[in-house]
N, CA, C and O of each residue as an XYZ file, in Angstrom:
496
protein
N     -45.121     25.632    -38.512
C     -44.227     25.628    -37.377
C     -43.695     27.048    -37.210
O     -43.168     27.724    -38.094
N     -43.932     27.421    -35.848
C     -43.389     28.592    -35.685
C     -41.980     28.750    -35.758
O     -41.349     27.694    -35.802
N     -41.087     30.207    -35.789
C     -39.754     30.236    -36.135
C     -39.028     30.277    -34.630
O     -37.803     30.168    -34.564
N     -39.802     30.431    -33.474
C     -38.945     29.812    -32.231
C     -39.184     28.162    -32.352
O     -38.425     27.514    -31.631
N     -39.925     27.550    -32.984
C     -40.367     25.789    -32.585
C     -38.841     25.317    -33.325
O     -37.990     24.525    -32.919
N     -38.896     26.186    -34.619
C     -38.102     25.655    -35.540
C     -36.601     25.821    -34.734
O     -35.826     24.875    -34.597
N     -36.344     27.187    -34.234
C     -34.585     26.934    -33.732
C     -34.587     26.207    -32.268
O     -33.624     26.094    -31.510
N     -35.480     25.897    -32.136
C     -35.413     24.511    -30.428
C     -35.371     23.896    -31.405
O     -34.649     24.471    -32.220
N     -35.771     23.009    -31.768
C     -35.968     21.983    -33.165
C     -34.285     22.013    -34.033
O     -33.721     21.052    -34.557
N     -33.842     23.316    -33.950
C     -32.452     23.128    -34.703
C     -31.368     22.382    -33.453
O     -30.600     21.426    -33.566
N     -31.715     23.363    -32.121
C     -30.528     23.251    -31.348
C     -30.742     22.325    -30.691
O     -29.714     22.145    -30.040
N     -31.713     21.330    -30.350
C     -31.910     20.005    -29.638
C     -31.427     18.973    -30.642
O     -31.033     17.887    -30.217
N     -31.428     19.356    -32.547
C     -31.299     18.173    -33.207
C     -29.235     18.469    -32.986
O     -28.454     17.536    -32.798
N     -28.830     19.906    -33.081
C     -27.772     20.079    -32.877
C     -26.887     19.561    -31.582
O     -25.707     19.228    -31.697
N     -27.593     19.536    -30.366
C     -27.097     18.966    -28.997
C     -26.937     17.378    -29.232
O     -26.058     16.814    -28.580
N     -27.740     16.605    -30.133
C     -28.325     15.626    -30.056
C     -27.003     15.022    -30.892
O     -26.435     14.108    -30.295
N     -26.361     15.447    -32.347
C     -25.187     15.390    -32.934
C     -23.884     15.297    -32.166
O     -22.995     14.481    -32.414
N     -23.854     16.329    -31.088
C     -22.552     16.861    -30.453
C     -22.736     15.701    -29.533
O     -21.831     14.965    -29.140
N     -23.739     15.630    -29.293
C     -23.461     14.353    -27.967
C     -22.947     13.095    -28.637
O     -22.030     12.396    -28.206
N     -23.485     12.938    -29.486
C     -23.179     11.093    -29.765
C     -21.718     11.539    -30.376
O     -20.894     10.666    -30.104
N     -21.198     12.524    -31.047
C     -19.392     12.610    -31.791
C     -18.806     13.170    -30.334
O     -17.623     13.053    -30.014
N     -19.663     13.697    -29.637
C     -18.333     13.583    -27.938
C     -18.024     11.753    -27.341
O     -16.953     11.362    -26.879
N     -19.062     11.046    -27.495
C     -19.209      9.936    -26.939
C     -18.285      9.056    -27.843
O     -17.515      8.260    -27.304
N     -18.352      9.203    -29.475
C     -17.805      8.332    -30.352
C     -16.321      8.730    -29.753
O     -15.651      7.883    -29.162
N     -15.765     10.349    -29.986
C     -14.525     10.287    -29.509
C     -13.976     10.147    -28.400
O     -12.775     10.387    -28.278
N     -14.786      9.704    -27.293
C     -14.171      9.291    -26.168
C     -14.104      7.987    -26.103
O     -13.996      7.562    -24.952
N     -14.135      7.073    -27.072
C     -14.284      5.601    -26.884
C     -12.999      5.465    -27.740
O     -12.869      5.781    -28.922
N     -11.696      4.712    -26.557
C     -10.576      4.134    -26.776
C     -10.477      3.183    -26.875
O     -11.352      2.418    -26.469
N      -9.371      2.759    -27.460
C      -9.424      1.263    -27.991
C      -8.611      1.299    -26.717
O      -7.974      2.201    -26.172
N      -8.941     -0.570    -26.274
C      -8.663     -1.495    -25.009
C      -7.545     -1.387    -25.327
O      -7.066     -1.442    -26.460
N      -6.674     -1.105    -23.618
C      -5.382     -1.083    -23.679
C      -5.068     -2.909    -23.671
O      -6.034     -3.664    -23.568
N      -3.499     -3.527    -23.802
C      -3.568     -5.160    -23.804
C      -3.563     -5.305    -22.292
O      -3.134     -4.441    -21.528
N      -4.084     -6.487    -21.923
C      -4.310     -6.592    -20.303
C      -3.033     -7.189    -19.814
O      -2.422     -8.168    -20.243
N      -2.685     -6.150    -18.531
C      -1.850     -6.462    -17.935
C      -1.897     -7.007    -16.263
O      -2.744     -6.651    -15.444
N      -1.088     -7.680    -16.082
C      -1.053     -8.891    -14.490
C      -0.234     -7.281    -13.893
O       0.787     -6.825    -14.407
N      -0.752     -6.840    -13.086
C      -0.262     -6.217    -12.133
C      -0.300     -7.132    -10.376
O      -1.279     -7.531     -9.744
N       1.114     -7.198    -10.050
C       0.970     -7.870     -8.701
C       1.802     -6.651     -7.629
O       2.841     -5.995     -7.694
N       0.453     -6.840     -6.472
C       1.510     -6.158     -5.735
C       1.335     -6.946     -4.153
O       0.570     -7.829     -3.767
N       2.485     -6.130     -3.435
C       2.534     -6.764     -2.013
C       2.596     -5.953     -0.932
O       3.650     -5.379     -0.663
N       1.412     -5.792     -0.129
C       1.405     -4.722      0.923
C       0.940     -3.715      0.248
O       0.974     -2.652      0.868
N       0.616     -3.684     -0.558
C      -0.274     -2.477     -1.559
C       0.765     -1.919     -2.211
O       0.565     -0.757     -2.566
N       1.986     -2.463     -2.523
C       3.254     -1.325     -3.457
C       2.929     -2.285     -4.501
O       2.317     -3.301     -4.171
N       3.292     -2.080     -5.859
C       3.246     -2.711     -6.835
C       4.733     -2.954     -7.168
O       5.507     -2.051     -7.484
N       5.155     -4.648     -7.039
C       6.091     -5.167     -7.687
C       6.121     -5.256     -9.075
O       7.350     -5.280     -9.129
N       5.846     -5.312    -10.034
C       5.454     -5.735    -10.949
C       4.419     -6.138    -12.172
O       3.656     -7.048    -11.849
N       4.278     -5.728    -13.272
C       3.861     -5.538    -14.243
C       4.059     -6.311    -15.224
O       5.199     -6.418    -15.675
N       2.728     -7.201    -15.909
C       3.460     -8.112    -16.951
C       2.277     -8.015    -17.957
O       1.104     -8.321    -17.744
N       2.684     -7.655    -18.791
C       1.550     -7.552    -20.009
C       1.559     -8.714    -20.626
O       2.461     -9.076    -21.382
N       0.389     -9.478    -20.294
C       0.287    -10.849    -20.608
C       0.152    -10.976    -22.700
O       0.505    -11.982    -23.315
N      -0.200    -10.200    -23.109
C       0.113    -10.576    -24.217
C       1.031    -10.211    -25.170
O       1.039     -9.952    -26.374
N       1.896    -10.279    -24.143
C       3.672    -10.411    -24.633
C       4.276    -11.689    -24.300
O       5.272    -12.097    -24.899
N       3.755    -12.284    -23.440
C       3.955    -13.797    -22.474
C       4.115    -14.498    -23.863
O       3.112    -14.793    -24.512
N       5.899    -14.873    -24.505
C       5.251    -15.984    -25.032
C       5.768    -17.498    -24.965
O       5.424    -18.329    -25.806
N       6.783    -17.842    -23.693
C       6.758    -19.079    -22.623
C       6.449    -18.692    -21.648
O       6.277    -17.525    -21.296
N       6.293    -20.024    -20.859
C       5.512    -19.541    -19.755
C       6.911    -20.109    -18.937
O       7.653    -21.046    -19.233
N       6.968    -19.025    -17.638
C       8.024    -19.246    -16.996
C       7.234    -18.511    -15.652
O       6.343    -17.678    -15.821
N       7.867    -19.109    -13.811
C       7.760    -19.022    -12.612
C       8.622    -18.223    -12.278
O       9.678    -17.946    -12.848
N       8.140    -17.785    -11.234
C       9.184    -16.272    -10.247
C       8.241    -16.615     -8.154
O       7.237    -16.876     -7.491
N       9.324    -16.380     -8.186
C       8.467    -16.566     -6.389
C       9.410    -15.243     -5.833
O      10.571    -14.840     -5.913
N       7.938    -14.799     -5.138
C       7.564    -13.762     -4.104
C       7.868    -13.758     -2.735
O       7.010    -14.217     -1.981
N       9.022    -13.289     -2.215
C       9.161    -13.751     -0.690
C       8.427    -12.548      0.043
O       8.239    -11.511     -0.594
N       7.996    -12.658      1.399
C       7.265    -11.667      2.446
C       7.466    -11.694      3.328
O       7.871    -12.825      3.597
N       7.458    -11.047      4.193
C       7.577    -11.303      5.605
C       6.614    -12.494      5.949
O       7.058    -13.288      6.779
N       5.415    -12.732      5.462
C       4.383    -13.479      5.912
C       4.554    -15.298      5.176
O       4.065    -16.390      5.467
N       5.471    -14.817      4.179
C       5.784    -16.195      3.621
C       6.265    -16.237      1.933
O       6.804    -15.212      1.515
N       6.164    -16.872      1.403
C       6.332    -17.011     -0.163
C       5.098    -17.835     -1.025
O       4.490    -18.884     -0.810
N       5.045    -16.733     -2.190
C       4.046    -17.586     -3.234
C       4.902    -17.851     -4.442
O       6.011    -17.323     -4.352
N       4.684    -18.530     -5.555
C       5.034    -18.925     -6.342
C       3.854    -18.352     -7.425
O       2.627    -18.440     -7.391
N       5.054    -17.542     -8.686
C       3.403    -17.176     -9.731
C       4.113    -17.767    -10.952
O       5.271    -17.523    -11.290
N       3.212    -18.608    -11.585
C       3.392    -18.799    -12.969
C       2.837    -18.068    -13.808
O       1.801    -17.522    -13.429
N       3.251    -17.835    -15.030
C       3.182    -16.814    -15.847
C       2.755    -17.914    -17.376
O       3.587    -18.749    -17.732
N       1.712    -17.799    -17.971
C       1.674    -17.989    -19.533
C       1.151    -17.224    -20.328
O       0.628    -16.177    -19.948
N       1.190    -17.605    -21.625
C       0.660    -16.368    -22.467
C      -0.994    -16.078    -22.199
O      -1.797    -17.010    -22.247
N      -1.369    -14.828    -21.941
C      -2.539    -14.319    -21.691
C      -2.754    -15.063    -20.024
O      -3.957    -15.284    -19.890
N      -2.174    -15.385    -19.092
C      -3.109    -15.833    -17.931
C      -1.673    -15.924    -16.642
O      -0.449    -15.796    -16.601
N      -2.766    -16.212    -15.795
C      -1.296    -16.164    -14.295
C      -2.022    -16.654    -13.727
O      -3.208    -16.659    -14.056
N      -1.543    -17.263    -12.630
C      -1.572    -17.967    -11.206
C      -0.903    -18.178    -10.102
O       0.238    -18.528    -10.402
N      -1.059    -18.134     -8.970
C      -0.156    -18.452     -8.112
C      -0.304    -20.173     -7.955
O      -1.325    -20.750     -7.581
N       0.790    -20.721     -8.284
C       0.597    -22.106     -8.500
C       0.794    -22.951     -7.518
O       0.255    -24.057     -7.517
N       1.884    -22.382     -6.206
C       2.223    -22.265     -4.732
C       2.103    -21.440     -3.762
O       1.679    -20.297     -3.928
N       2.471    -21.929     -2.599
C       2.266    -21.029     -1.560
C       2.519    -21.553     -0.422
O       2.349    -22.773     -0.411
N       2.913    -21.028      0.690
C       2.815    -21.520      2.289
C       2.320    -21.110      2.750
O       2.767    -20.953      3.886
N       1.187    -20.602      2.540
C      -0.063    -19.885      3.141
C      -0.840    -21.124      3.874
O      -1.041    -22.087      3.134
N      -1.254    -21.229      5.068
C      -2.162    -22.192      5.477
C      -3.223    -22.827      4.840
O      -3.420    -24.040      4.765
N      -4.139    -21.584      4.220
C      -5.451    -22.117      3.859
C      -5.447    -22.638      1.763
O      -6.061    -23.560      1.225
N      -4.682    -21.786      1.241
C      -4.691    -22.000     -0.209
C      -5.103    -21.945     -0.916
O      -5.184    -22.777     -1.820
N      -5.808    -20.372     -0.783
C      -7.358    -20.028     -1.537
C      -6.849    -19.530     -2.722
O      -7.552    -19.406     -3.725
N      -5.168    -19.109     -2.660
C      -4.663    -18.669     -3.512
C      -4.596    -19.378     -4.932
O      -4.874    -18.883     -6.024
N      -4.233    -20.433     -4.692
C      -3.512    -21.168     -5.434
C      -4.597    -22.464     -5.819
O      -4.235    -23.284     -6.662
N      -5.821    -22.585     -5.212
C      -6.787    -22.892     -5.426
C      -7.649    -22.465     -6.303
O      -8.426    -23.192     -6.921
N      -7.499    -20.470     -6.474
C      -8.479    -20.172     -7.363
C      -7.910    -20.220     -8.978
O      -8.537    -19.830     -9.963
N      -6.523    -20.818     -8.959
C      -5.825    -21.166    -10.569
C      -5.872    -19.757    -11.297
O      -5.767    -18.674    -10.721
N      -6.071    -19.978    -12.851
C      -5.705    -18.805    -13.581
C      -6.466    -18.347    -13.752
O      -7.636    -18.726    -13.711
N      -5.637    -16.499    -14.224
C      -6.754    -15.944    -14.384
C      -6.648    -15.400    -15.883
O      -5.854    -15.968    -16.633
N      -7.535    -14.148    -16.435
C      -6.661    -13.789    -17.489
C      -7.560    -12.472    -17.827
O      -7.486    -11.652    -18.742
N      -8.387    -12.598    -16.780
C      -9.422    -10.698    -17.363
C      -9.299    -10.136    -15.874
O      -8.853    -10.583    -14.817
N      -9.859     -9.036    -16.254
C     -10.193     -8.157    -14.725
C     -11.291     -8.687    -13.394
O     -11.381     -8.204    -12.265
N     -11.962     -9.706    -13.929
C     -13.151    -10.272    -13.531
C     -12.948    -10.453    -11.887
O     -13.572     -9.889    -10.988
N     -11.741    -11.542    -11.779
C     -11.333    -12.018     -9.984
C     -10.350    -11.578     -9.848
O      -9.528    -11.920    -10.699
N      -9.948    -10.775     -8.946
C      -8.424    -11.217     -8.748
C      -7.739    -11.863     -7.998
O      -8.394    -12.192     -7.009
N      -6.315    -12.355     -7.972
C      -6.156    -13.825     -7.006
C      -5.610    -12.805     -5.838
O      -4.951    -11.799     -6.102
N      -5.939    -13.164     -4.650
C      -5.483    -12.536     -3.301
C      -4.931    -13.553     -2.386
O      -5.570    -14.577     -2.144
N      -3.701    -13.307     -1.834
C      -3.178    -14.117     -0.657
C      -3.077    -13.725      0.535
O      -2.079    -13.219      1.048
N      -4.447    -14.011      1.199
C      -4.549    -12.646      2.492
C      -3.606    -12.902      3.682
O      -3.544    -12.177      4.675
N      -2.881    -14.013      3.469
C      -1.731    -14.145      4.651
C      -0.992    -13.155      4.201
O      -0.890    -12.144      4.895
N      -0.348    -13.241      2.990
C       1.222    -12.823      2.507
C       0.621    -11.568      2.076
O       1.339    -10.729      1.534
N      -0.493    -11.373      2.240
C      -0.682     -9.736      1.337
C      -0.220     -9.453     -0.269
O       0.150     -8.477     -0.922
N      -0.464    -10.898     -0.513
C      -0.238    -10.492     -2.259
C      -1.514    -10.295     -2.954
O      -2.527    -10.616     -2.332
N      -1.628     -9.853     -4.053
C      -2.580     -9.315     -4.828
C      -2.313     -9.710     -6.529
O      -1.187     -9.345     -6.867
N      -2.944    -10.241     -7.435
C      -2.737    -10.109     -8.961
C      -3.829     -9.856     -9.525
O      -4.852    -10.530     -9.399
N      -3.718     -8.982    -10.115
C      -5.009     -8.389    -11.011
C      -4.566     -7.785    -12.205
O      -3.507     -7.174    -12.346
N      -5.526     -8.009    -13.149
C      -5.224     -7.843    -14.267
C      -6.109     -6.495    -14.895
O      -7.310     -6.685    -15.087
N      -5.673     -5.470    -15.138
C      -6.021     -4.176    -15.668
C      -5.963     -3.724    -17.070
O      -4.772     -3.816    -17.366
N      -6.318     -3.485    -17.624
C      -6.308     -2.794    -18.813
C      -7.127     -4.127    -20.002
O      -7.712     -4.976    -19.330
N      -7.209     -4.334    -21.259
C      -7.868     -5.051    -21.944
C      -9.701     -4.994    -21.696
O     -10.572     -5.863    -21.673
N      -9.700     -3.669    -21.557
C     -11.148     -3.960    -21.649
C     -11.421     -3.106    -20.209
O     -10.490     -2.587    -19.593
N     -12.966     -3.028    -19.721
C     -13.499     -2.522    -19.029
C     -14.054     -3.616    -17.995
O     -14.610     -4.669    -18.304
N     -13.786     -3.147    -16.709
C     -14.271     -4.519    -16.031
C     -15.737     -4.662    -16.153
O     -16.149     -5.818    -16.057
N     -16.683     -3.650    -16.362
C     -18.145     -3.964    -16.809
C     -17.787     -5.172    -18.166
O     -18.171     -6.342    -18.157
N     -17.028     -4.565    -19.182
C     -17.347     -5.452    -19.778
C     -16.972     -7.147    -19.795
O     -17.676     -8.062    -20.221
N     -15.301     -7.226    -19.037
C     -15.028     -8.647    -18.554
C     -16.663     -9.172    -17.855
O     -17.276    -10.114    -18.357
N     -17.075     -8.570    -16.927
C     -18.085     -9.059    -15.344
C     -19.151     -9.413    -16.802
O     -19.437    -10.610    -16.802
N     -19.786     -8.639    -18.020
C     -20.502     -9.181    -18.549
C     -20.380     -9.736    -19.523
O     -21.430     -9.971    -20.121
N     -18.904    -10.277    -20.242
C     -18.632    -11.410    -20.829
C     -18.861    -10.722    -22.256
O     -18.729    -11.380    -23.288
């Protein structure tokens, strides 16, 4: 082996090191997943579901109407609503990033962020 084969041969096995300890140290541990709800796109509220440990209701008033969200450990739902159709409160709990519940009358929103990567919730 020639002595240029050999230092490509050093600095590709060297690139090849640096890459996988850049990749190892960029891999954070999952923040705990939190219910972020908001209304009209401002964010009311923040609940890090695995702090939830009764489960207790809060209702949301809007110009467009009121939902009702129940809260338990690790999961949420809007459990009410005066929304006409009730897609809200139809789609029950949630507890990953996967769906989030939307109330397209009232403009509410709950989604749950952090605990993971939504690639990895979507692939289980």
């Amino acid at each position: 082996m020639s002595k240029n084969a050999k230092i490509i041969l050093i600095l590709l096995l060297a690139a090849a090191v640096l890459s996988v300890g850049f990749l190892l140290l960029q891999r954070e541990q999952p923040a705990s997943p939190v219910a972020r709800i908001t209304l009209d796109g401002e964010v009311l509220e923040e609940i890090p579901l695995d702090e939830v440990e009764e489960s207790y209701s809060f209702t949301v008033d809007s110009e467009g109407g009121c939902n009702t969200i129940l809260v338990e450990p690790g999961r949420i739902r809007v459990s009410e609503a005066d929304c006409p159709d009730q897609v809200c409160v139809s789609q029950g709990f949630i507890s990953d990033g996967t769906v989030p519940v939307v109330c397209l009358p009232h403009k509410l929103m709950i989604e749950i962020v952090g605990g993971g990567s939504a690639f990895d919730a979507a692939a289980g």
